[in-house]
N, C-alpha and C positions, 0 to 999 in steps of 0.2 A: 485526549483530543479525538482519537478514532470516536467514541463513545456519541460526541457531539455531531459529528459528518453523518453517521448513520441513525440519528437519535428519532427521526420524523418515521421511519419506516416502520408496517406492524410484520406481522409472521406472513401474512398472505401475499403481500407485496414481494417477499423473498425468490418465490418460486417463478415470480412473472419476469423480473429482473433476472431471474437465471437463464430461463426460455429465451429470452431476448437476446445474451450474448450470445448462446448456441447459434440462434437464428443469424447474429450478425458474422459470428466469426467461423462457428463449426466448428466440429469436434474436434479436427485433427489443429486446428490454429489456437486453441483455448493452451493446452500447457506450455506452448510457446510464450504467449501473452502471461502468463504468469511468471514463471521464470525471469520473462523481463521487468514484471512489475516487482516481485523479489530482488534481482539485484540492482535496480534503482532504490530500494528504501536499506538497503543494506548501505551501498556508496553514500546515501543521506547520511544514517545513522555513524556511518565512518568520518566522514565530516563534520559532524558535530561531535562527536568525540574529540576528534582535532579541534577543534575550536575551543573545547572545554578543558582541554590540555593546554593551549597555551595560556588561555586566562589566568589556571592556577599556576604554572609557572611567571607568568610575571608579576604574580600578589609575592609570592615570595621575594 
């Protein structure tokens, strides 16, 4: 699924979209934002685990 979100972008575009969040957020607010954008896909991924857990326990 990542694969598709990013699939439009070539190598040049990388660097412009990087300059842009420096510019928006600045260097000391960048590992902040990540960190949160990490444990948001972590609590995802924690949740569908749970979800995938109950399914097969109630086929059994």
């Amino acid at each position: 699924m990542g694969t598709l979100l990013f699939a439009g972008l070539n190598g040049w575009e990388w660097p412009i979209i990087l300059i842009a969040i420096l510019l928006l957020f600045g260097g000391k607010k960048i590992p902040e934002l990540m960190k949160g954008i990490g444990k948001g896909i972590r609590s995802f991924k924690d949740g569908m685990k749970e979800v995938e857990d109950e399914i097969k326990s109630d086929d059994k």
